[in-house]
N, C-alpha and C positions, 0 to 999 in steps of 0.2 A: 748398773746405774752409772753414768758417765760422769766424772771426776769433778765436773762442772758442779751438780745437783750435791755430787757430795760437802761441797765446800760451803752452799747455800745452805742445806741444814745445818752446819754447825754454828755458820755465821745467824742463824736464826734461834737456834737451839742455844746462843752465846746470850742470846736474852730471856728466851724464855723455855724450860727445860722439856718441856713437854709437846712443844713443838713437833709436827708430825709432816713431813712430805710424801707425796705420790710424785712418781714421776710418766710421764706419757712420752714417748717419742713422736708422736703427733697428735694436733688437737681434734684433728678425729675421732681419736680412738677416746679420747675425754667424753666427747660430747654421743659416740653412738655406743660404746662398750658398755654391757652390763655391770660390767667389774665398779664401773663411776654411775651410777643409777641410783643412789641411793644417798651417794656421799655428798657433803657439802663441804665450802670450803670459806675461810676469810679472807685466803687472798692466790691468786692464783699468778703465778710470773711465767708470761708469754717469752719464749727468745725466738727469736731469729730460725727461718727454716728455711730451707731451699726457693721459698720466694720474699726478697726480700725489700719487695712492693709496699707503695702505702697501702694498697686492699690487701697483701698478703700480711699486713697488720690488726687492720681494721676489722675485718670480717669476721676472721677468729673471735678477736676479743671482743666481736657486739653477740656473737654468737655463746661465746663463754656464758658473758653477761645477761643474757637471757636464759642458759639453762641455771646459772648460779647467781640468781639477781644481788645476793647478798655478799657474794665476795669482793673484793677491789682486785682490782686488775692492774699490774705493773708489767711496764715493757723491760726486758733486758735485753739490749742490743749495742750492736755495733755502729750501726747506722747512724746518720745524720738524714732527719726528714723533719722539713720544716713542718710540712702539713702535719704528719703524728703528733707534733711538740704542738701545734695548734688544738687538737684535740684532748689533750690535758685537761680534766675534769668534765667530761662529752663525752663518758665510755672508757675513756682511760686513764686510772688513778694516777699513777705514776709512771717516770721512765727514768730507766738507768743507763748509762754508757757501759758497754764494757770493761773497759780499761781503768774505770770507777775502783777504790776499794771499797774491800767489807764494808768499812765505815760508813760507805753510802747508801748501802741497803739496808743497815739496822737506824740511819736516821730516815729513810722513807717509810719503814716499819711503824716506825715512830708516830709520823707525820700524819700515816694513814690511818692507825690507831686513834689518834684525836680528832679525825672525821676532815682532814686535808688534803689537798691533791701535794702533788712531790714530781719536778723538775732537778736532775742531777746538776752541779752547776756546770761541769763541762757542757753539758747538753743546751742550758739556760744561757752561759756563755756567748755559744754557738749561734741561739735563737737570737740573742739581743744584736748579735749581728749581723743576720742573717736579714732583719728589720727596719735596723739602719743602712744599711745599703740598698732597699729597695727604694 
């Protein structure tokens, strides 16, 4: 389990104890593996993979979204994509910046938990000027 995933469970587990991750090295293997066939989830955090496209965003998570209608879907990435940050609340709960701390995933946690969508602010930041200058 990559050092990454470790640091998210605790920072989740830092709210609520019982908190439980699966980890996938690709969303493939979530959506065709028997292992995930059964399982459901609350909230499911996409990062960043080898394509780091707006459809190598999108698709995953409308696909997630369809076999886990119930989960919320948070991005954690590095990226700046105006169009993803457009997509907030259309498929995608939340988005994190990387470089974000903990602090920023247990108030999206939060956020999501009371039926809200969640823009990190670096990310939010970024948008607002990415808006005003068009």
């Amino acid at each position: 389990m990559p050092l990454l995933v470790v640091g998210l469970r605790e920072t989740l587990r830092s709210m609520h104890p019982a908190v439980q991750i699966d980890y996938a090295d690709h969303v493939l293997t979530a959506l065709s593996s028997p292992e995930y066939q059964k399982r459901s989830y609350d909230l499911i955090i996409l990062g960043s993979g080898e394509d780091h496209s707006t459809d190598g965003y999108l698709l995953p998570a409308a696909e997630l979204k369809e076999k886990y209608p119930h989960a919320r879907i948070m991005l954690y990435t590095d990226d700046y994509d105006p169009v993803l940050i457009s997509k907030i609340g259309d498929g995608i709960d939340a988005c994190i910046h990387k470089h974000e701390g903990a602090d920023e995933m247990r108030t999206a946690w939060y956020r999501l938990l009371q039926g809200e969508c969640y823009l990190s602010p670096m990310l939010h930041s970024l948008y607002v000027l990415y808006r005003l200058n068009r």
